[in-house]
C-alpha positions, -999 to 999 in steps of 0.1 A, spaced: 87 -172 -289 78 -188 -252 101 -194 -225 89 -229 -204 117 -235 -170 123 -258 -147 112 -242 -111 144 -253 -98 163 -233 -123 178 -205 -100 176 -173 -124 156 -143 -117 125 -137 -139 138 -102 -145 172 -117 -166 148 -144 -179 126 -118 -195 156 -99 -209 171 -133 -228 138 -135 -242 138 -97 -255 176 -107 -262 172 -133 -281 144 -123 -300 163 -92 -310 193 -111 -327 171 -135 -343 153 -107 -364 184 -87 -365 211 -115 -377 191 -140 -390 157 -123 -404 134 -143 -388 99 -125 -382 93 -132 -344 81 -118 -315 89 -121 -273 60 -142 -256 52 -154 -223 75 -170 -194 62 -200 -181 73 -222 -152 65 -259 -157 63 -289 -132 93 -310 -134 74 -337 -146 60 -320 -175 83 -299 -188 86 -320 -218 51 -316 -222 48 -279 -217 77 -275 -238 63 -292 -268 32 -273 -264 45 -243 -261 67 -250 -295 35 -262 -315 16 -227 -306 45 -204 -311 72 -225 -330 97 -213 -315 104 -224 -275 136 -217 -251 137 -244 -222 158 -232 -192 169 -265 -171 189 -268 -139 229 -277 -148 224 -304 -128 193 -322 -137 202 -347 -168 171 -363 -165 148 -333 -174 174 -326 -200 170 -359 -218 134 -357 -215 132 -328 -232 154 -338 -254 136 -367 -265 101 -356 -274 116 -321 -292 148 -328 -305 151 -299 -320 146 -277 -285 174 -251 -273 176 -252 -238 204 -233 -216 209 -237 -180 218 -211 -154 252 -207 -162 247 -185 -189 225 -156 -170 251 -149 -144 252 -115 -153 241 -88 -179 274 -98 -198 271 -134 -203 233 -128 -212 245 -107 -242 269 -136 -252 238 -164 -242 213 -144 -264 233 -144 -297 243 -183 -291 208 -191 -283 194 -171 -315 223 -191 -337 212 -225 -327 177 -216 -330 184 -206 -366 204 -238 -372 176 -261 -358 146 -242 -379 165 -227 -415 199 -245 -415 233 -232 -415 241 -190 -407 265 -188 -434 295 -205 -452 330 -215 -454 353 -213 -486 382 -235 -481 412 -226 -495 423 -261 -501 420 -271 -535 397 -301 -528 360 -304 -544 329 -321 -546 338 -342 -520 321 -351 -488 334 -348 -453 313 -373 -430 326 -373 -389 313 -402 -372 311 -411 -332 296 -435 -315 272 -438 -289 268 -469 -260 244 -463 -234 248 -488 -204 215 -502 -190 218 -524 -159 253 -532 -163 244 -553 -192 244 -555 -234 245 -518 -243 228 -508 -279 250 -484 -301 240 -458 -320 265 -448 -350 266 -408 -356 275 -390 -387 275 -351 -397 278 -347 -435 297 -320 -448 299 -308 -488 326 -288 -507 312 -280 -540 329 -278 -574 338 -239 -564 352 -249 -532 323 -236 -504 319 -260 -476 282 -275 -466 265 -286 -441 240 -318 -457 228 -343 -431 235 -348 -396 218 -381 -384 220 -412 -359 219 -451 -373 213 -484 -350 241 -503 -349 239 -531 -328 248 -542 -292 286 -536 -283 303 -561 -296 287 -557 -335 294 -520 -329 326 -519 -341 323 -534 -378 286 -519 -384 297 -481 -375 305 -482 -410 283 -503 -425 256 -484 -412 271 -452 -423 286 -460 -450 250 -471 -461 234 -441 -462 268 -424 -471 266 -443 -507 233 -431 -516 245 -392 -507 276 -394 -528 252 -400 -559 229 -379 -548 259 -351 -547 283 -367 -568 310 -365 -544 346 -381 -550 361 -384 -524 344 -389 -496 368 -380 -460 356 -403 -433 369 -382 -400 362 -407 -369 362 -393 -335 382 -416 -315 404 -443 -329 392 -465 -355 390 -497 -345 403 -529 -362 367 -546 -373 356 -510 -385 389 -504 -401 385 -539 -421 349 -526 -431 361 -492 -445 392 -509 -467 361 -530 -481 337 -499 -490 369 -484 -505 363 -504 -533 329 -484 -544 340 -455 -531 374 -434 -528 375 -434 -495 402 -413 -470 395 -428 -435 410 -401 -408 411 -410 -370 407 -377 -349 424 -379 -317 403 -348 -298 426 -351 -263 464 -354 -274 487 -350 -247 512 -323 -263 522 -291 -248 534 -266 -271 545 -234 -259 529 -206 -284 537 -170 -295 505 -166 -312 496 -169 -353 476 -147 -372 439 -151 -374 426 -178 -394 464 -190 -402 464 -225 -400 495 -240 -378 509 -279 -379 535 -300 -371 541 -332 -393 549 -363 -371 550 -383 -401 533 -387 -435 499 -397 -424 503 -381 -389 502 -345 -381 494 -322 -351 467 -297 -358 463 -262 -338 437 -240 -337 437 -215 -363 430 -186 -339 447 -198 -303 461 -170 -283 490 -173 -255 481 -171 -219 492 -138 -196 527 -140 -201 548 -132 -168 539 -162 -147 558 -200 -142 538 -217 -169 538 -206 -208 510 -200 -229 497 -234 -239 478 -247 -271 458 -280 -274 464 -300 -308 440 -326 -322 460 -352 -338 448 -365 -372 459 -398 -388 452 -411 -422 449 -448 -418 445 -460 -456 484 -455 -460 478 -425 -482 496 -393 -473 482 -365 -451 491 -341 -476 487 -305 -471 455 -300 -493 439 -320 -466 453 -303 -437 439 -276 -451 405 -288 -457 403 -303 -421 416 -271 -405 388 -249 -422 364 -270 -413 368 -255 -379 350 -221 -388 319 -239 -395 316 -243 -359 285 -226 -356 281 -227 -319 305 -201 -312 296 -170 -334 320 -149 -311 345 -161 -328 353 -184 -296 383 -207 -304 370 -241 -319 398 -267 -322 377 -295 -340 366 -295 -377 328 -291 -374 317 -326 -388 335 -341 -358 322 -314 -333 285 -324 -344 290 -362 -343 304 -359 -311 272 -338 -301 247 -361 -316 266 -389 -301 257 -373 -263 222 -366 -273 221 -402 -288 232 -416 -250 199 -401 -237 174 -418 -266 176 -387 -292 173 -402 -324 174 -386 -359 170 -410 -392 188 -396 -420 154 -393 -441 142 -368 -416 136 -333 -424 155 -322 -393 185 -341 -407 193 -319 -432 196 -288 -407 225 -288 -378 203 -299 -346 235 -303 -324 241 -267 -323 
């Protein structure tokens, strides 16, 4: 495994070299995977997507260290090697966070190359169903039309109730005033032929964002073919709880109404007490738009979906369910011309990680 830089990255060589050994060590420890430490190379700006993607087709396996700042060598890395882990300096401040960088690093390396670390049993009683979170992604050009890119994560809860990962991928939808009404057509496209393919019933349609009206209209039609539970995820709700703390992985809500409930991290802690302002948690809301009830089978679904958050093999808090978390992911990547077609082989691992 090859490290390639950007020269403006401001990290010493010394902490670069001991990510590398870092990294390498929890990818053969954790994961199994039979590699070795390479070289360190620093690369023009200008060809760092190059040099990256050279490095990755001699050694397979390449971390790309870009500036915090500089999107644009981000997206054009990006681009040509989707499937690239870059960090920035933020994570080798110290010998500490590079402990912590190393074994996120070595888990989305594992997620982009051999697929998910492990799996989650729900303890909802819901199978064979399919969990699909969608975003959207409009990327401005000149002030003018915008094309949208519709972007799903697939999740799967077999007949003995373990949870999935199966596709993660990004659909052209149109320019922004189509968007709304083909998010799901496109989706729901490719979403028809996985439910065969898995024989899933139902299928829980989790959409970051509000739902708007024309996409709304769109799912009530594909409802018809398939039994579809349309969700709206509200990420940034406004509520301010004041918290004693819950026992790990105990899942915590408050029912607005029958479709509406406030979700809370499974394993939220309160702040230092002592001080003017309480311990605080962050709820996602989560309303069911079909009518249906947001019974507590569901809850429960949604709320385990949250340990399939990959990204944070600490155990770091993770208040979204994972098919929204990647969405949103692929939906940011999307915005700087990443694109993944469901019939690609990278598809069916977890790139955003």
């Amino acid at each position: 495994m090859d490290v390639v830089y950007h020269p403006d990255l401001p990290v010493d060589r010394d902490l670069l070299r001991g990510l590398l050994k870092a990294t390498v060590e929890r990818l053969r420890e954790y994961f199994g995977h039979d590699v070795k430490g390479g070289s360190i190379v620093e690369a023009d700006p200008n060809e760092l997507a190059r040099a990256a993607r050279s490095r990755a087709r001699s050694s397979g396996i390449v971390l790309v260290g870009i500036p915090s700042w500089d999107d644009g060598a981000y997206a054009s890395v990006k681009r040509v090697l989707p499937d690239s882990q870059c960090f920035t300096e933020r994570v080798l401040e110290n010998e500490s966070t590079l402990r912590y960088a190393a074994t996120a690093l070595a888990t989305g390396i594992h997620c982009k190359l051999a697929g998910q670390p492990f799996a989650v049993k729900t303890r909802s009683s819901v199978r064979n169903a399919i969990i699909a979170g969608v975003d959207v992604s409009r990327a401005a050009e000149g002030g003018g039309t915008v094309e949208g890119r519709g972007c799903c994560s697939c999740f799967a809860v077999d007949e003995e109730g373990t949870i999935r990962h199966h596709l993660t991928f990004t659909t052209t939808i149109g320019e922004r005033g189509e968007t709304s009404a083909k998010t799901a057509e496109a989706v729901l496209q490719d979403l028809e032929a996985l439910t065969e393919d898995v024989d899933a019933d139902p299928v829980i349609y989790l959409r970051d964002g509000r739902i708007p009206d024309p996409e709304l209209e769109a799912l009530q039609d594909a409802s018809e073919d398939l039994n579809l539970i349309p969700i709206e995820v509200i990420k940034s709700h406004p509520t301010v709880h004041t918290s004693t703390g819950k026992p790990w992985l105990e899942m915590t809500y408050f029912r607005v109404n029958r479709r509406t409930v406030l979700l809370y991290p499974r394993h939220e802690y309160p702040r230092a007490t002592g001080g003017a302002k309480p311990g605080t948690r962050r709820p996602i809301l989560l309303q069911r738009k079909d009518g249906g009830e947001l019974d507590k089978d569901l809850i429960q679904l949604i709320s385990d979906l949250t340990a399939s958050n990959w990204a944070t093999p600490a155990g770091a808090t993770s208040r979204l369910p994972a098919p929204v978390l990647y969405a949103d992911r692929a939906a940011r990547l999307a915005r700087y011309g990443v694109t993944v077609s469901p019939r690609e082989e990278l598809a069916r691992r977890p790139w955003p990680v």
